[in-house]
N, C-alpha and C positions, 0 to 999 in steps of 0.2 A: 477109570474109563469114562465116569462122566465128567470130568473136567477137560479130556480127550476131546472127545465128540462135543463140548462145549467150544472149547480155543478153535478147531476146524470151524464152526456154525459161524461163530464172530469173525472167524479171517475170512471164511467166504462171504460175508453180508458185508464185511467192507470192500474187500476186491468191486464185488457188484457195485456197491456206492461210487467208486474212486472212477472206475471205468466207465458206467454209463455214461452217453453222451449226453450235455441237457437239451433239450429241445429248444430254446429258449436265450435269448441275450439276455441283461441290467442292463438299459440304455440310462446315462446320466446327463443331465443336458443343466449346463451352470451357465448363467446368468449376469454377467458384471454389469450393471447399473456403470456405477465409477468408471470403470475404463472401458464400458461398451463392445466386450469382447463376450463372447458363447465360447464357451467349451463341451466338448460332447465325448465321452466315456463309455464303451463298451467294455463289460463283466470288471471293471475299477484300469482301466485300460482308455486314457486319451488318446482319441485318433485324431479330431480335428480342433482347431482353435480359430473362430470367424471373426470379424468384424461383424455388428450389430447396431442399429438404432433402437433406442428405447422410447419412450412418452417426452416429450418437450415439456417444457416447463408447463404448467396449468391442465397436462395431461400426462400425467406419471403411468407407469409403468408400476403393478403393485408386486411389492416382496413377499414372498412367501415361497411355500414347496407346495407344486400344483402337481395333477398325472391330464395327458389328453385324454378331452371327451369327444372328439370329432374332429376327422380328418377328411379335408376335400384338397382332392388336388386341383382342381380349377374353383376358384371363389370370386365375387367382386362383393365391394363395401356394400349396403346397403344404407348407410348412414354418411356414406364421405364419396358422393362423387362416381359411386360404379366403379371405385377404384378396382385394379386387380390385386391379387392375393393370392398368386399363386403358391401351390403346396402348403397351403394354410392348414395349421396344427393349432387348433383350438385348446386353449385351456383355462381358460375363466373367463367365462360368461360369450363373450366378444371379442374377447379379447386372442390372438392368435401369435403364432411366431409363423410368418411366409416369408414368402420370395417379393422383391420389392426392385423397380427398376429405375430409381432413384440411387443408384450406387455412390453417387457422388457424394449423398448424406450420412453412408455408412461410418462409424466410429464416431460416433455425435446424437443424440437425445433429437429427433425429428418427427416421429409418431404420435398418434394421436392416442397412446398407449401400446398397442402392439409391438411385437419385436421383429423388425425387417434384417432382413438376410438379404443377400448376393441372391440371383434366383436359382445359379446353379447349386449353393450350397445348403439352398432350399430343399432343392429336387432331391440330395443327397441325405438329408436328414431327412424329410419326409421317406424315401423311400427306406430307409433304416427301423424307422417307428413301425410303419406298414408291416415290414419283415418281420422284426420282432414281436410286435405287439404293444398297444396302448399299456395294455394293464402292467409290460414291465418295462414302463416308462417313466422316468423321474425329471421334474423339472421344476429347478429351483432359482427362485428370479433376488439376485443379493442387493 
C-alpha cells in the first residue's frame, strides 16, 4: 500500500511539473564578432538572425557571457555626439546593443564598441528582453 500511495504522489508531482506553464522565456542572444551576425533564441529556439556592427578596430567590442543591467528605450551617447541609441540594452559598463540608423554599416566592425542593430530589430529585441525579463537574459559576445 505504501509503495501505492507512493507511485500515485510521484506521478502526480510530475504531471504538475510537465504541465505547469513557465512564467518566463531563456532569451539567448549570440554574438559573431567574425561574421557580424546576432542571433536570438528563445527556451533553445532561434527565432531571429540579424546583421550587426561591432567595435572597429581600436575599439573592440569585448568577448565574454554578459546578462542586461539597464534598459532604456530612448537613449543618446553622452560621450559620441548625442548620438541616439535607441532600444539601448546595456550590458557592460556603456556599453549597449541599440538601434542604429547608420544601416548601411551593418555587417561590418563600425562602433565605437557597442553592438548596432537595424532599429526595427532593436525594437524587436528590446521589446522581448522587457517581456521576459533581464535576469532571463543571456548574452554572449564571441
Amino acid at each position: 500500500m505504501r509503495r501505492f500511495i507512493f507511485a500515485v504522489s510521484l506521478a502526480a508531482f510530475c504531471f504538475i511539473l510537465v504541465s505547469a506553464d513557465r512564467a518566463t522565456a531563456e532569451i539567448m542572444v549570440q554574438i559573431d564578432r567574425s561574421t557580424q551576425t546576432m542571433r536570438v533564441g528563445v527556451d533553445g529556439f532561434y527565432r531571429y538572425t540579424w546583421r550587426v556592427s561591432t567595435g572597429r578596430p581600436g575599439y573592440g567590442t569585448p568577448a565574454g557571457t554578459f546578462h542586461p543591467h539597464v534598459l532604456a528605450r530612448r537613449w543618446f551617447s553622452h560621450k559620441y555626439y548625442n548620438s541616439p541609441m535607441p532600444h539601448a540594452i546595456f550590458f557592460a559598463g556603456g556599453l549597449a546593443i541599440h538601434g542604429s540608423y547608420e544601416i548601411s554599416h551593418l555587417g561590418g566592425p563600425a562602433s565605437h564598441g557597442c553592438i548596432r542593430l537595424h532599429p526595427t530589430n532593436a525594437a524587436v529585441l528590446y521589446g522581448l528582453i522587457e517581456h521576459e525579463g533581464m535576469r532571463n537574459t543571456t548574452i554572449v559576445v564571441q
